[in-house]
C-alpha positions as CSV (number, residue, x, y, z in Angstrom):
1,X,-136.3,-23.3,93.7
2,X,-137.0,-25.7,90.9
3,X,-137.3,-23.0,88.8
4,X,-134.0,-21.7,89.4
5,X,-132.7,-25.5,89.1
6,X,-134.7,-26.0,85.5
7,X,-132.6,-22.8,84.4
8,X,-129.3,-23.6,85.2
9,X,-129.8,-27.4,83.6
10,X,-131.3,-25.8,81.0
11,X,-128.5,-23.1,80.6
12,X,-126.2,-25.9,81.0
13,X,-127.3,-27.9,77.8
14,X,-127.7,-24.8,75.8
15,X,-124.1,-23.9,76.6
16,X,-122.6,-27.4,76.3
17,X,-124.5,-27.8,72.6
18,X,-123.9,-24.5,71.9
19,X,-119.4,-25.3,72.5
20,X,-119.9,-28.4,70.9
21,X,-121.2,-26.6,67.6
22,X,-117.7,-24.3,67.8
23,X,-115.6,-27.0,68.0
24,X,-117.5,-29.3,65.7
25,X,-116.7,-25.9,63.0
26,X,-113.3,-26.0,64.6
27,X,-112.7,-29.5,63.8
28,X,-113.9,-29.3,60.0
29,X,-112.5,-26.1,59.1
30,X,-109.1,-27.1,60.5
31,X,-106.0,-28.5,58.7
32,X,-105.1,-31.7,60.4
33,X,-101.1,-32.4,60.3
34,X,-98.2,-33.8,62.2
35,X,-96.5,-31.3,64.6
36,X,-92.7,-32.2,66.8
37,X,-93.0,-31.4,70.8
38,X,-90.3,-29.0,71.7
39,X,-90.8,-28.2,75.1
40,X,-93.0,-29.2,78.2
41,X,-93.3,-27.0,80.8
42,X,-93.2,-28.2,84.6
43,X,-96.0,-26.9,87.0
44,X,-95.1,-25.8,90.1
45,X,-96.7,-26.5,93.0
46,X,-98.9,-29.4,94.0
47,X,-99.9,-31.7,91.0
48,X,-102.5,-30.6,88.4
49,X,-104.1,-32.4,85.7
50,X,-102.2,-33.2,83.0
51,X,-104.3,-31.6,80.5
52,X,-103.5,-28.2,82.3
53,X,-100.0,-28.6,81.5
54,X,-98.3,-26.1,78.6
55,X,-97.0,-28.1,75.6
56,X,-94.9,-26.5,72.6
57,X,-94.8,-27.9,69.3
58,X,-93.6,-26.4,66.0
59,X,-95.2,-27.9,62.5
60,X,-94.6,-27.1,58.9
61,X,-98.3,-25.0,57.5
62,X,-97.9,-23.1,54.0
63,X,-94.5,-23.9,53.9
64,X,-93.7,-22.0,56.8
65,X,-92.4,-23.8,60.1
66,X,-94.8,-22.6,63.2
67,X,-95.0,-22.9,66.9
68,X,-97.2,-22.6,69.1
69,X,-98.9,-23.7,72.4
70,X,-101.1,-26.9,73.0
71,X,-102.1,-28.6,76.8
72,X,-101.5,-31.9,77.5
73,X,-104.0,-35.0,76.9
74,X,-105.8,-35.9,80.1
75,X,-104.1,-39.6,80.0
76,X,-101.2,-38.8,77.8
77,X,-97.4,-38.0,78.6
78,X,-94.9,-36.3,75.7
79,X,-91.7,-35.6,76.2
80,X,-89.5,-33.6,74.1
81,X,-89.3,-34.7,70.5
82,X,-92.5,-36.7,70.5
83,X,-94.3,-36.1,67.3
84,X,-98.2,-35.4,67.9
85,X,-101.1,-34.9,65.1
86,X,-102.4,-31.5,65.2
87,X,-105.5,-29.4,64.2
88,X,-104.6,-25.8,63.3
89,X,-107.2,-23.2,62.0
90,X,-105.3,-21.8,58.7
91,X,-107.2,-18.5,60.2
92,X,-105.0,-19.0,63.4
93,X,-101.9,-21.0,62.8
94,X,-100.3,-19.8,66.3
95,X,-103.2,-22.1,68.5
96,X,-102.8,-26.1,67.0
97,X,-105.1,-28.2,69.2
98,X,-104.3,-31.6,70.0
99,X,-106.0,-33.9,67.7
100,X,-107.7,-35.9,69.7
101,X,-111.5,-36.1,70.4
102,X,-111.3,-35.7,74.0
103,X,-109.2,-32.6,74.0
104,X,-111.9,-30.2,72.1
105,X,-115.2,-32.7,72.2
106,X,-114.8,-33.2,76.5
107,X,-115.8,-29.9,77.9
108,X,-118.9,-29.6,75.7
109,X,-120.0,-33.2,76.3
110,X,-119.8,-32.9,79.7
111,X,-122.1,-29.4,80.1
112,X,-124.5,-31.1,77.8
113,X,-125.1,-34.4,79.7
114,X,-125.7,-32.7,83.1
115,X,-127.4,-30.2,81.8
116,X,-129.9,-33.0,80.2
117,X,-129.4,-34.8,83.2
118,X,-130.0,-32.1,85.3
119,X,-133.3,-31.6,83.2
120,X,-134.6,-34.9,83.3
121,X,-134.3,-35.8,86.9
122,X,-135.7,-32.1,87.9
123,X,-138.9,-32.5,85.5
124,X,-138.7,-36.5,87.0
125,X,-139.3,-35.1,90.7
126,X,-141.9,-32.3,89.8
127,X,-143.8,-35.4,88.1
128,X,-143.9,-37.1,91.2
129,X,-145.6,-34.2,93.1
């Protein structure tokens, strides 16, 4: 059993460093700029997280005016019209990301530390026996 649980926090960190690599790449291969928030979707049914919630912006890349589809920051509310700063791989102009830390750097952090976590206090408890 703690071998199974030694491979899952250890599949866990892998995975979590091996996202945070992609969107570390992501982040400095991007073009940061200024996009304009055209729509907000509503959710239906009972509430979600925010950062679940479809946002459409258009921004100006190459001299060429693009839109495309973005979520909602976990603490943040835009409304139509808001301007947001973007990241937008010139590869990939159609997916901008918020730019913001937490909206690309969260997930990956998050695997990572209980992964480690998961790690340490597993190795912790088979020192003890």
């Amino acid at each position: 059993m703690r071998g199974f649980l030694v491979a899952i926090a250890l599949f866990l960190s892998v995975f979590g460093a091996f996202k945070g690599w992609d969107a570390y790449q992501f982040v400095n291969s991007a073009v940061r700029i200024e996009g304009r928030v055209y729509a907000v979707e509503p959710l239906a049914g009972p509430p979600k997280p925010r950062q679940k919630i479809p946002v459409h912006v258009e921004y100006e890349l190459n001299g060429r005016t693009e839109r495309g589809e973005t979520r909602m920051p976990m603490l943040g509310k835009l409304s139509v019209g808001d301007t947001v700063p973007l990241w937008v791989a010139p590869s990939d102009p159609a997916r901008p990301v918020l730019a913001q830390p937490s909206a690309i750097f969260a997930g990956p952090l998050t695997y990572l530390v209980v992964g480690l976590l998961g790690l340490l206090l597993t190795l912790m408890y088979r020192a003890q026996k």
